[in-house]
C-alpha distance (Angstrom), angle and dihedral (degrees) to the residues before:
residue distance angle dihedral
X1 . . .
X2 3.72 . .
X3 3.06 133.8 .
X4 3.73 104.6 -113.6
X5 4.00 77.9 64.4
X6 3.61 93.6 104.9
X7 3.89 105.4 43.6
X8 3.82 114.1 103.9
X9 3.82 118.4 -115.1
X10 4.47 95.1 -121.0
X11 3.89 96.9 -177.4
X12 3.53 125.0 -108.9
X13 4.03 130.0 -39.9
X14 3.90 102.2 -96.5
X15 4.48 111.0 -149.7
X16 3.94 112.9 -107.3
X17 4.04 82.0 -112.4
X18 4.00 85.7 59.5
X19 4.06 93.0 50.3
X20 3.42 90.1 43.3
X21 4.06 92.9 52.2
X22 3.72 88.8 50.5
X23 4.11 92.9 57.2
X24 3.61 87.4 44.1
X25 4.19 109.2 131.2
X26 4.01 95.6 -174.1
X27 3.63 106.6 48.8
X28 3.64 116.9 -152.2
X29 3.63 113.6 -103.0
X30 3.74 122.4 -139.8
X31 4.01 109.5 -95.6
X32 3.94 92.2 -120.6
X33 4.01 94.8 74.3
X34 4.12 89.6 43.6
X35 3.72 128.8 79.2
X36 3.50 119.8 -162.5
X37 4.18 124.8 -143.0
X38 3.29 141.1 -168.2
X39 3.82 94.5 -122.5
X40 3.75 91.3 40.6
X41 4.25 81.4 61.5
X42 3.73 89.5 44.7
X43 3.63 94.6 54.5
X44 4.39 95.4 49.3
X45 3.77 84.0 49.4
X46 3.55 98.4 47.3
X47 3.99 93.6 38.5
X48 4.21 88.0 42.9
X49 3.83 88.7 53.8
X50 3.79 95.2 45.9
X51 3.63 91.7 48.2
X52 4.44 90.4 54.6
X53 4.14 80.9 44.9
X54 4.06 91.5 59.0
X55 3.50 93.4 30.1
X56 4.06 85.9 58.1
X57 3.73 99.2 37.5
X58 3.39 82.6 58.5
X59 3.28 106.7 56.8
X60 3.96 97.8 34.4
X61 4.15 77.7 64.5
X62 3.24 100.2 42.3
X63 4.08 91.8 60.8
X64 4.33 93.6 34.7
X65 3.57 83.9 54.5
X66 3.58 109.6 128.0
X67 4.06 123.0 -167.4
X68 3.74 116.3 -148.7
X69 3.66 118.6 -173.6
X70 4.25 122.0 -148.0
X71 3.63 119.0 -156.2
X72 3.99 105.7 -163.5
X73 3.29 123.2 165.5
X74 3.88 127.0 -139.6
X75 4.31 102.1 -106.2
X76 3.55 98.3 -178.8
X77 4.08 109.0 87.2
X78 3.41 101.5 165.9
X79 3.21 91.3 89.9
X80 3.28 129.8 103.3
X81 3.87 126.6 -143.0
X82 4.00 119.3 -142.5
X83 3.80 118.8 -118.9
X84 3.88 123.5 -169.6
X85 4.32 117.7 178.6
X86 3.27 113.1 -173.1
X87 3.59 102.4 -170.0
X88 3.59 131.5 -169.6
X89 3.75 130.8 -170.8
X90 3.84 130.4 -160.4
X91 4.32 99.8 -134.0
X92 3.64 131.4 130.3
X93 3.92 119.8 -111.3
X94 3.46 116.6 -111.5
């Protein structure tokens, strides 16, 4: 007996393009029940470039972003702050 004996068999390696087909939610539909436009091309470009211009504003702020703390200090003491105890002792009852 070798040593490989006791290794399970787990299938073949499957690409990162084949993993990725499996977890796709919109499957592609075959080209004969699509029609393409010229507006429908307009609109991925424009929404494809809008998406890299968010996706970069966001980042460019997220690494400008400056934090600036603000110590102020509560003026008004004629106020009065609310105190409940609720206390409760271990004794026997006599």
């Amino acid at each position: 007996m070798s040593n490989y004996s006791q290794i399970r068999f787990r299938g073949h390696r499957k690409d990162v393009v084949e993993i990725a087909k499996q977890f796709d939610a919109f499957k592609k539909i075959p080209e004969k029940y699509t029609e393409s436009s010229r507006i429908g091309g307009f609109i991925s470009i424009i929404s494809r470039l809008l998406i890299v211009y968010l996706i970069y504003q966001e980042i460019t702020n997220y690494l400008d972003a400056t934090l600036k703390y603000a110590f102020k200090p509560d003026l008004d003491m004629d106020d009065k702050i609310k105190l409940h105890v609720d206390i409760t002792i271990a004794t026997s009852c006599m």
